[in-house]
N, C-alpha and C positions, 0 to 999 in steps of 0.2 A: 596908745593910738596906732603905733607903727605896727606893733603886733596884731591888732585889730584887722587892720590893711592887708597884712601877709596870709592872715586868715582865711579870710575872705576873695584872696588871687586864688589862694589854694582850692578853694570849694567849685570857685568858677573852674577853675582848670579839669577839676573832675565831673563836672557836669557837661563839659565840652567833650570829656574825654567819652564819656558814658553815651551823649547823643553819637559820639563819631561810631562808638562799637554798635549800638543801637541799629545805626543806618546801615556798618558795613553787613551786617546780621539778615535784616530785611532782604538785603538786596541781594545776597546769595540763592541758589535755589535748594530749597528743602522739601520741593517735591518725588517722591521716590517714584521710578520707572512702572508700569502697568505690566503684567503678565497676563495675556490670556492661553487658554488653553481647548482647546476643540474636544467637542466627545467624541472618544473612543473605544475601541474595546483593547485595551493593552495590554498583553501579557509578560511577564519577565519571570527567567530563571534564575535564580541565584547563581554570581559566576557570570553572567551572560555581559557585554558592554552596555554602556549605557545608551547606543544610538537607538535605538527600538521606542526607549523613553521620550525621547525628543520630539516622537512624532505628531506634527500639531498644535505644539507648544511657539508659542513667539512671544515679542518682549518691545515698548516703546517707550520712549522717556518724553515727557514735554520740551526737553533742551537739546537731548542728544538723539532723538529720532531713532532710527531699528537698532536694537540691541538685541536683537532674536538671538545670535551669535554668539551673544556672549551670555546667555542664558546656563544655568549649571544644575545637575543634582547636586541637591544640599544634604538629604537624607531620604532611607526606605524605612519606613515602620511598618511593622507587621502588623498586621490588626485579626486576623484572623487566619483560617487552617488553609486557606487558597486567597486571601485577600491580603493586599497590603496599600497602607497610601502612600508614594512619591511624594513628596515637598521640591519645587525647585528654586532658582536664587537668580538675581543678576541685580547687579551694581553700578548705577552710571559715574559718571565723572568727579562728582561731587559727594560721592560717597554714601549717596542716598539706597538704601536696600529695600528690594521686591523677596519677595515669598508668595508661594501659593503651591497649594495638594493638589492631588487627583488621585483617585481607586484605580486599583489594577486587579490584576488576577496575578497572583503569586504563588511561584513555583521552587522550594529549596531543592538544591542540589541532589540532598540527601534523598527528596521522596523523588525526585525525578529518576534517580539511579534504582530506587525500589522499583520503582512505577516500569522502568523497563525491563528488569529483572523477572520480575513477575510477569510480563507481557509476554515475555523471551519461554519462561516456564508454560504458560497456557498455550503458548503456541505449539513446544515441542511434544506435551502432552495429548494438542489436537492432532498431531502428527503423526505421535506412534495410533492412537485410538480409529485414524484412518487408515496406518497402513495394517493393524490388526483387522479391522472391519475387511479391508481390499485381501486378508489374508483368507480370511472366513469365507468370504465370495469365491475365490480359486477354487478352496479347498470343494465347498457345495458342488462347484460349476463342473470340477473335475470328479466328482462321485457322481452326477449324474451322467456327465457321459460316458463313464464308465460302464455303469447302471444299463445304460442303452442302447451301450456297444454289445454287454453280454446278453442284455436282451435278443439284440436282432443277430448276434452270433446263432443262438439258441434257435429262432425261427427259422434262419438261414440255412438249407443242408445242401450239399454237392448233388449235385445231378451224376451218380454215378460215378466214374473215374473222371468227372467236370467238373470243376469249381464254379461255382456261382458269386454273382454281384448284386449288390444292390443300392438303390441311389436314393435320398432323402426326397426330391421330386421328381416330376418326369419334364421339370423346366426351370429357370432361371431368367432372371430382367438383372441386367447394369448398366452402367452410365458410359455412355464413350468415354474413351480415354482410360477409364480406369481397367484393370486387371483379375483376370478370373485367374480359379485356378481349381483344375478340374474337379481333384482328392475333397473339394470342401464341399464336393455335391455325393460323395461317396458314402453310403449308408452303412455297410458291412460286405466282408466278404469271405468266404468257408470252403475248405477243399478237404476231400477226404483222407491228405496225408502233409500240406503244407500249411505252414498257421499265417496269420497276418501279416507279419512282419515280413514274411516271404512274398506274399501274394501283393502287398501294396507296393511291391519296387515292379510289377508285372502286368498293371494297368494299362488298357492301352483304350483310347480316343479316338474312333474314325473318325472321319469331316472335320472339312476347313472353316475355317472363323476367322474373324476382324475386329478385336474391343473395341480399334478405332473406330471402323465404321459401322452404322445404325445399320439393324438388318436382324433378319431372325434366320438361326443359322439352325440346320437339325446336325447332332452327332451320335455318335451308339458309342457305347462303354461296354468295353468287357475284362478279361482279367485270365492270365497265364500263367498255370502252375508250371511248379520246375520238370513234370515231365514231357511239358509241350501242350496238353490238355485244354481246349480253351471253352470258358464259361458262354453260355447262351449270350448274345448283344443284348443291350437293354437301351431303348431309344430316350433320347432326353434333346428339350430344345432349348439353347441361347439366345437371348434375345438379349441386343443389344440398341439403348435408345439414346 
């Protein structure tokens, strides 16, 4: 009978014990914190920190209120050749845990470093391919004036023991302010015993002019061989606006 009693304390005691664990259970919170996350378009390099990640991500618990802060990446899966999903984490007080993804665009290390590599290569290839083109261009621009030069060499003949000049028009327009310069209106020039390179240090420009000021100016052009000889004038006018 006594043992019956002792039994029977004991069962009570564990049923006592069982509602007390029962209640303290309940009464805890085993709700885990919310994560939401805003759409974005996110990119990440591998290598790169994780604040980029963060962007738009926030965190509330029903007990402990903004946990945005303590929000974490937990992991990066790769899912594909530019794509990966973020998983992120946070944990309130009670030891309750949040989770939740989101897509990125994903960039490793390794194709980033190709990827500029390769960029670096097309560019310096654009490079020489233009300055070969700007090479090709000289080269033409200088065979035709050449071309041009011996052309009008050829039409050009001295006036006897005179050398002669001649000038691409019989006028010119520029801008105020800006700068003439005479030899650039200068066609060809030919003497019966001095060559160009003598005759172009021997150019001379009558009349006065102003690039600054607007006005239309007339000049003569002629040109002095080394025996004193001087070539017929040839009239040309500046206009300046």
């Amino acid at each position: 009978m006594k043992q019956r009693v002792i039994w029977m304390m004991m069962a009570a005691a564990c049923v006592i014990l069982g509602a007390v664990s029962v209640f303290i259970y309940i009464s805890k919170d085993h709700t885990p914190p919310e994560i939401s996350i805003e759409k974005r378009d996110i990119t990440y390099t591998e290598g790169d920190s994780y604040e980029g990640l963060m962007e738009g991500v926030t965190a509330t618990d029903n007990i402990d209120g903004d946990l945005t802060d303590q929000v974490f990446v937990d992991r990066i899966i790769v899912t594909g050749k530019d794509t990966a999903v973020v998983y992120y984490g946070v944990t309130d007080k009670e030891q309750n845990v949040a989770t939740k993804g989101r897509k990125i665009t994903y960039h490793s290390g390794e194709s980033s470093a190709d990827d500029t590599a390769q960029e670096a290569e097309e560019e310096e290839q654009q490079a020489e391919e233009e300055a070969k083109k700007a090479e090709e261009e000289a080269a033409q621009q200088e065979a035709a004036a050449q071309e041009q030069a011996e052309e009008q060499q050829t039409e050009l003949t001295p006036d006897g023991a005179n050398p002669a000049i001649a000038l691409t028009s019989d006028s010119a327009t520029i801008t105020a302010g800006t700068t003439f310069d005479p030899m650039s209106v200068v066609q060809g020039m030919v003497d019966d015993k001095d060559n160009v390179d003598v005759l172009s240090r021997q150019v001379m420009v009558d009349g006065a002019y102003d690039t600054s000021v607007p006005g239309s100016y007339a000049l003569s052009f002629s040109v002095k061989d080394s025996d004193g000889n001087v070539s017929a004038p040839v009239a040309f006018t500046l206009v300046v606006q």
